[in-house]
C-alpha positions in Angstrom: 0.0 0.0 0.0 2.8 2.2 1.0 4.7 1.8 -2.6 1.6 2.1 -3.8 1.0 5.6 -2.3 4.4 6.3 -2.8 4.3 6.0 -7.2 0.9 8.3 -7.0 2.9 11.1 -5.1 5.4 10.2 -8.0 3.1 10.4 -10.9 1.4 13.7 -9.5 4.9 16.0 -8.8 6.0 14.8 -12.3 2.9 16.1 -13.8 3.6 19.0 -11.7 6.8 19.7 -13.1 5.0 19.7 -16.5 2.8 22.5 -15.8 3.7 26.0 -16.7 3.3 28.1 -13.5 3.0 32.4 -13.9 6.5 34.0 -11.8 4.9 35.3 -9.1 6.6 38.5 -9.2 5.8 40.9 -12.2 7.0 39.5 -15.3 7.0 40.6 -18.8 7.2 37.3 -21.5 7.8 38.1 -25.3 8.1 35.9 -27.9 11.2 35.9 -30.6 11.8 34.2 -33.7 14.3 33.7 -36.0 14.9 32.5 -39.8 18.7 31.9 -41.1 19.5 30.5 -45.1 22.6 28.6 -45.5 24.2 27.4 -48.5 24.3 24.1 -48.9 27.4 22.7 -48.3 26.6 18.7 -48.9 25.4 16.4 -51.7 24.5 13.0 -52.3 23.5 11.8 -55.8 22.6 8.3 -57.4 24.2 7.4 -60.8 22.7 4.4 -63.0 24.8 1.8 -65.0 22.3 0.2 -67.5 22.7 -2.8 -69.5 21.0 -4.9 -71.6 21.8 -8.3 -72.9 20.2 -11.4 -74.4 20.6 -13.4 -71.1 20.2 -12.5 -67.3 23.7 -13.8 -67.5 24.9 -11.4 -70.5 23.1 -8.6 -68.8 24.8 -8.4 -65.8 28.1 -9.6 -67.0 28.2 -6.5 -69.2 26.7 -4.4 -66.5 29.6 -5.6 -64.0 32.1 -4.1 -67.0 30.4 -1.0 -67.6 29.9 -0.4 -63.7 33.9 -1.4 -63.0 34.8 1.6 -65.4 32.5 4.1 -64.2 33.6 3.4 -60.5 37.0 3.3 -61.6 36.6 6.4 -62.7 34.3 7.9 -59.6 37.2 6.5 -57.0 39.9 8.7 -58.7 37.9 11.8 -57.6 35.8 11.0 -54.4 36.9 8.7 -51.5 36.2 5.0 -51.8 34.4 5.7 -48.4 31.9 8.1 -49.9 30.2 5.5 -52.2 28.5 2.8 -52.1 25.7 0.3 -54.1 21.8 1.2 -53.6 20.7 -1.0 -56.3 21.4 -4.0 -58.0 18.3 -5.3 -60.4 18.4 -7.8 -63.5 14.5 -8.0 -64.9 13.4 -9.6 -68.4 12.2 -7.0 -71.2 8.8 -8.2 -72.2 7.0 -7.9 -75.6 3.2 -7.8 -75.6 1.7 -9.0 -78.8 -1.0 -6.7 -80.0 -3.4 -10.0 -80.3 -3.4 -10.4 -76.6 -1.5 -13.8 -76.7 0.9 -14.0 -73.6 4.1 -12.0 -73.8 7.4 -12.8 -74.8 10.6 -12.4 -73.0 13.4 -10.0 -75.7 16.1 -9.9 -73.4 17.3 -8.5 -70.0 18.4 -5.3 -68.4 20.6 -5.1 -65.7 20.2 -2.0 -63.4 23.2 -0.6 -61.2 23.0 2.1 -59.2 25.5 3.8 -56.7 25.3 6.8 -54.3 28.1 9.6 -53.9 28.0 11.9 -51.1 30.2 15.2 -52.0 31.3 17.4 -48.9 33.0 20.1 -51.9 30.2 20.9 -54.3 32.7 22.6 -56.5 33.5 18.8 -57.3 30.2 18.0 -58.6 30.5 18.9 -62.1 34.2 16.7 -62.7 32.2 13.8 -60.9 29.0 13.8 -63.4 31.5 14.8 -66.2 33.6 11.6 -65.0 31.1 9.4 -64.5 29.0 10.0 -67.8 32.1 9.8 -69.9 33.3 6.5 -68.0 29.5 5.3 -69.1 27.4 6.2 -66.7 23.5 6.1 -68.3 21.8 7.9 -65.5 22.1 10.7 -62.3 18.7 9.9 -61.0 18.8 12.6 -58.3 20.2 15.2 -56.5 19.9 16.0 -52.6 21.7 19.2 -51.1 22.3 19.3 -47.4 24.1 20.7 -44.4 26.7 19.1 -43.0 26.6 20.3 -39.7 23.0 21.2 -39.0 23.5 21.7 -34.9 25.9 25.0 -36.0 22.8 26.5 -38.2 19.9 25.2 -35.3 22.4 27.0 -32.7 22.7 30.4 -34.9 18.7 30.4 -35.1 17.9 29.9 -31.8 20.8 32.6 -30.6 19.5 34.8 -32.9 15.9 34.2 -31.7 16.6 34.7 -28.4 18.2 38.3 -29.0 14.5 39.2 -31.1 13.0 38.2 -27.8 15.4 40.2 -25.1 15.4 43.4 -27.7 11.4 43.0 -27.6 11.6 42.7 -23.6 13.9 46.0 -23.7 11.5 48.0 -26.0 8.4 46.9 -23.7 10.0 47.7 -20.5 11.5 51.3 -22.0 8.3 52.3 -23.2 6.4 51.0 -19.9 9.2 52.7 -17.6 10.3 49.8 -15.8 13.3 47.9 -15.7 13.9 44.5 -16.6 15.3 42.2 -13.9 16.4 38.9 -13.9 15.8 36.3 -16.0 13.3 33.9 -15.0 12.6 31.3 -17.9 13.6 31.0 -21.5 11.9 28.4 -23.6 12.0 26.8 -27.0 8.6 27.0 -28.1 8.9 24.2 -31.0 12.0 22.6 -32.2 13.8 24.1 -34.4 12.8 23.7 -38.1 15.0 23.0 -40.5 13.6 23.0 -44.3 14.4 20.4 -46.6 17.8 20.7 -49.2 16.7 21.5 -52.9 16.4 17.9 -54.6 17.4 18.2 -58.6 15.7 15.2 -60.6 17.0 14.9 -64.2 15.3 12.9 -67.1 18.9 12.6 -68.5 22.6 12.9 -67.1 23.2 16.5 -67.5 25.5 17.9 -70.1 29.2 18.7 -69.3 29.3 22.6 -68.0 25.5 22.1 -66.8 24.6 25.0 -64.1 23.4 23.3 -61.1 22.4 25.5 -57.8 22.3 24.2 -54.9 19.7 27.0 -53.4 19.4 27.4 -49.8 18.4 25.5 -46.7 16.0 27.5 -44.1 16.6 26.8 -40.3 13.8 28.2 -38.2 13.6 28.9 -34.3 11.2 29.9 -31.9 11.5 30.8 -28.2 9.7 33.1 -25.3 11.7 34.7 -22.6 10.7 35.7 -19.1 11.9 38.6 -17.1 11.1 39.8 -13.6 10.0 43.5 -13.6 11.4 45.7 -11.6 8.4 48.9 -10.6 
C-alpha cells in the first residue's frame, strides 16, 4: 500500500513539473523568432549503369564491366568511403503481342545504381563529367544538405533569443520599468529546419550544366521571461 501511495505522489509531482506556473513577481514574457538561409554545403546523388543483354547472364556480366569503369573512374575523384551500391536489379524486357497472346521475354536489363556523397560541391561537375564519360547512363537525383545542421539550429535559436530580449527591452522602456532577472527561456517548438533543394534529371546533364544548390532554411522559436522591476 505504501509503494503504492508512494508511485501516485510520484506520478502527481512529475505532472507537476509539467505545468507552466506564472512567476509570481511581475513579469514581462515576449516571444522571438528567427529565420537563417545557409548554402548548402553537402550532396548526395545516385548514378545508374544500365545494360542490356540477351541473357540475365549477358546482362549483368556487361553491366559488372560498364559499372567497373564508371567506378573506376568515380574513386579517382571521391573517397572510396563516400560511395556505395543502392541497387542491383536484373528484370526480363517483355513484348506484348497486339493479339493479346501471352508476352514474350526479348532480353534482359541489368540496373546498377551507386550513391556519392560530395562534402565540396565545387567537385560536382568533374564527378557527373567523369562518370557520364566513363559510361554512366543515368544521375537519378540530387539531394543538397548541411553538413553540420546543430551549428545552423544553434545560430537560429541565438538569434531568436536576441528578437526576444530586444522586444523585452522596448516593452519595458516604453512601460518605464526595468527588466530584472531572468526567470525562464523556452524553446517554443523545435527548431525547423527545411528540406535541401532535390534536382531530378530525365537525362545525365551535359558537361558545364549549371546546377544550384539553393538554400536551406533553419527556423527557431522561443519566449523569454523577465522579472520586472516597478
Amino acid at each position: 500500500m505504501i509503494r503504492g501511495l508512494l508511485l501516485g505522489a510520484a506520478a502527481i509531482a512529475a505532472a507537476a513539473q509539467q505545468i507552466t506556473v506564472p512567476p509570481t513577481v511581475p513579469y514581462v514574457r515576449v516571444h522571438g523568432d528567427a529565420t537563417i538561409s545557409q548554402v548548402p554545403d553537402r550532396v548526395q546523388l545516385d548514378i545508374g549503369v544500365i545494360s542490356q543483354g540477351a541473357t540475365s547472364q549477358a546482362a549483368a556480366d556487361l553491366n559488372a564491366t560498364q559499372s567497373k569503369a564508371v567506378m573506376d573512374s568515380l574513386r579517382r575523384a571521391v573517397p572510396a568511403g563516400n560511395i556505395r551500391t543502392v541497387n542491383f536489379s536484373v528484370n526480363p524486357t517483355y513484348q506484348y503481342p497486339k493479339d493479346g497472346s501471352p508476352p514474350t521475354i526479348l532480353g534482359y536489363t541489368a540496373n546498377n545504381t551507386v550513391r556519392l556523397q560530395l562534402d565540396d560541391l565545387n567537385l560536382l561537375p568533374a564527378v557527373i563529367e567523369a562518370a557520364t564519360r566513363a559510361g554512366a547512363s543515368n544521375v537519378n537525383r540530387l539531394n543538397f544538405a548541411l553538413r553540420d545542421e546543430s551549428k545552423a539550429r544553434a545560430e537560429a535559436l541565438g538569434r531568436a533569443a536576441d528578437q526576444a530580449r530586444a522586444g523585452a527591452t522596448a516593452l519595458a522602456e516604453r512601460m518605464h520599468v526595468k527588466l530584472g532577472r531572468l526567470l525562464r527561456i523556452e524553446e517554443e517548438q523545435p527548431v525547423i529546419v527545411s528540406p535541401g533543394r532535390q534536382v531530378e534529371f530525365t537525362a545525365a546533364p551535359q558537361a558545364g550544366a549549371s546546377i544550384e544548390p539553393g538554400s536551406i532554411d533553419v527556423h527557431a522559436s522561443v519566449s523569454v521571461t523577465f522579472e520586472v522591476n516597478q
